[in-house]
Every structure is written in C-alpha cells, then in structure tokens.
N, C-alpha and C positions, 0 to 999 in steps of 0.2 A: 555710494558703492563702497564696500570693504577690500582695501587693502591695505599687504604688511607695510604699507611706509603710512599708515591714518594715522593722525597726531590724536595726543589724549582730547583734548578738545574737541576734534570732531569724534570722539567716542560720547563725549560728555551731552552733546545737541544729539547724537541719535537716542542715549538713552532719557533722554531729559522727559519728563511727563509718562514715561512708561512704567508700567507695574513692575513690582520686583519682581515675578518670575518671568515675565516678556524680557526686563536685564540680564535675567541668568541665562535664559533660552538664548539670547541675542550673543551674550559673551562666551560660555562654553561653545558655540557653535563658530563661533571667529577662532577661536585658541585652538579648536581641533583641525579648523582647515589651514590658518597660514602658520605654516611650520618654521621659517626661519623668520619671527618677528623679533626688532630690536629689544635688546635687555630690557631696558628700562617701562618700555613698552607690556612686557610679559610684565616685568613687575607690578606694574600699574593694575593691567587685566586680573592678577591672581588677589592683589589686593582688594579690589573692587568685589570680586567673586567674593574674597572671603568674609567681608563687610557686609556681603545683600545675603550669605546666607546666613551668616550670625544673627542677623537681623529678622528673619523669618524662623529663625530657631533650629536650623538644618545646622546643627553644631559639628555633626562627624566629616561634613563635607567643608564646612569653615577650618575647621582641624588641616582637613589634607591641604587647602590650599596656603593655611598657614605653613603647613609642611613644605609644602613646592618654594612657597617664596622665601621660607630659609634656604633650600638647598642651594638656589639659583642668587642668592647673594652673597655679596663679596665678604665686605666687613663682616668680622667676628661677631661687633653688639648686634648688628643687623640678626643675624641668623639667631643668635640667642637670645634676641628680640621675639624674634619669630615660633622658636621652639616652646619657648615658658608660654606663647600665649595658645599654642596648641596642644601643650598640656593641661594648661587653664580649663579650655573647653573639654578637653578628656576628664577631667573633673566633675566637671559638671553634670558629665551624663554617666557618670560614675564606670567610666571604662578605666579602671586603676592601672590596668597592664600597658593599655595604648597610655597614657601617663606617665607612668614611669620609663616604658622606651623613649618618648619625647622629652623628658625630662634626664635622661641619658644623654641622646643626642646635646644638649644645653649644655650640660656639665663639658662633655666632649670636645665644646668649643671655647672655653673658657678656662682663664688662669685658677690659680688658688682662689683669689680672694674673690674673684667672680662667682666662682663656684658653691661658697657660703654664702653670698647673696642670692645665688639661683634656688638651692635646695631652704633657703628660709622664707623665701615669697612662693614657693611653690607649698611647703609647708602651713605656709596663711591663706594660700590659695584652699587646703583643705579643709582646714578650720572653719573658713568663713561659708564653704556648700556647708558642713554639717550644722553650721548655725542658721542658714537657711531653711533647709531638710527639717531641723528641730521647730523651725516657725510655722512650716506647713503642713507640721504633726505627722510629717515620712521618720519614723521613728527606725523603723531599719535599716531605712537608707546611711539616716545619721550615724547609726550605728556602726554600720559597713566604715563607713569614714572615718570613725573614733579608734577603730582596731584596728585599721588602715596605716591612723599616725601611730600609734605602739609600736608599729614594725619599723618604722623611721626612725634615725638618730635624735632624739628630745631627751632634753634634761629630767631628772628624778623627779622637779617642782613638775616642769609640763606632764611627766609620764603620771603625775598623782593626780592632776586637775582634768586628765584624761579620763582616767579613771572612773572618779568620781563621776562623772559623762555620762560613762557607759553604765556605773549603778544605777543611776537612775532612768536611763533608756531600760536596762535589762527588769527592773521592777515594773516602768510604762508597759512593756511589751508582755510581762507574765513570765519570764526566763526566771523561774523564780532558783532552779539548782544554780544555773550561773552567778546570780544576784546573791546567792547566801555564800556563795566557795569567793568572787570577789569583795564582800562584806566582811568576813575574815580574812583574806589579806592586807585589806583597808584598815582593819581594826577600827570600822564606823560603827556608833551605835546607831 
C-alpha cells in the first residue's frame, strides 16, 4: 500500500521488474496524490522520474523534473547541478530558449567563478550535439547550433573554427549566397 512515510526501499521492491512506463505511471501517480511527502523522499521520486524518462528518450519531461529537483533543493551545487543537466537535455532537442532560461537560472545560483564554469560546459554541451547532429548528417540542425554558439561569448580562435563549420554546412546544404558572403569574410580560398 502507498503511503507518504514508504521508505525508498520499499519504492525500489514495488518498482523492481516493472517496465519503465508501469515506473512512470506508478510514480507520477504517488507524487500527485501524497502532497506532503518528506523532502528527501520527493527528491528521490523526481530523480528517479527524471532518470526513467531520460532513458526512454521523453527528454522535455526529464528537463521539468530536473527542474523541480533544483528548485526543491537546498545547496547551491545541488540546484546548479540540477539546472546545467536540464539545459543539457534542452540542447539536445534543440529548445535553445528553454536552454538558455535553464542555463540563466544556473548562472543565478552561482558565484563568479562558478559561473565560467557553468557557461563553458554548457558551451561544450553545444559543441558536442552539433558534432553529433554532423555524424547523423542533420546538417541544419548542426547548423542551428553553430550560429547558436556565434551569439555566445567565444574567443576570435573559437568564433573562426566556428565558422569555418558553418562553411562548410552552408556549401553541404546548397546556401550557396550565404557560403560565398561567409567565404569573403573568411578570406578562404
């Protein structure tokens, strides 16, 4: 029987041999009826959520509950733990606005030099989809991402090796007016 004082453990035997959507079905339907479940408790349930749907690929819903389980903790790394990996997944599915909100919220919690760590792993974070994106020949996806980092604070060397990126996406794709006005600012032969 479910109630707010069930230990993780006995969440762990109920979900044990059950499909991931029987888990999700089973755990959203605990978290919506008992309302005042201990902290730790919640943390547990949102974590768990956002692990079974990562894992099934429901990345916008892995996102919110990363969301939830920043807002509902305490420590700073926690929450900005929490923020960069729900950015991460807003990456992924190339929501750039829900991204940069979550990656707001990150900055928000964090000191100076946290904050260059945060916007330089999230800045790898985009790198590494358009390098993705470029292996499974989403050539505009990568694209979106390549102009994506231009609008972010990067160095002249990154803003040039960008670039160059997007030449050669924009020649892949047929952009060929684009490809010739960035080919003359490149001064490529």
């Amino acid at each position: 029987m479910l109630h707010k004082n069930i230990s993780k453990h006995e969440i762990e035997e109920k979900l044990a041999g059950k499909g991931d959507f029987v888990q999700l079905d089973f755990l959203t339907n605990f978290l919506k009826t008992e309302h005042h479940l201990d902290f730790h408790l919640q943390k547990f349930l949102y974590s768990k959520l956002a692990e079974i749907y990562e894992r099934v690929n429901m990345l916008v819903d892995s996102a919110k509950m990363f969301d939830k389980l920043a807002i509902i903790s305490i420590a700073f790394s926690e929450k900005i733990k929490n923020y960069i990996k729900e950015t991460e997944l807003y990456i992924k599915m190339g929501f750039f606005d829900r991204a940069d909100e979550a990656m707001h919220k990150a900055l928000n919690q964090a000191n100076e030099m946290e904050k260059q760590d945060i916007y330089f792993a999230i800045k790898d974070f985009y790198k590494r989809q358009a390098e993705v994106y470029e292996k499974e020949k989403r050539r505009n996806h990568a694209l979106k991402i390549y102009e994506k980092l231009l609008e972010m604070h990067t160095s002249d060397v990154e803003k040039k090796e960008i670039k160059k990126k997007i030449l050669e996406l924009y020649e892949k794709l047929g952009k060929l007016k684009e490809y010739f006005i960035l080919k003359r600012e490149l001064n490529v032969e």
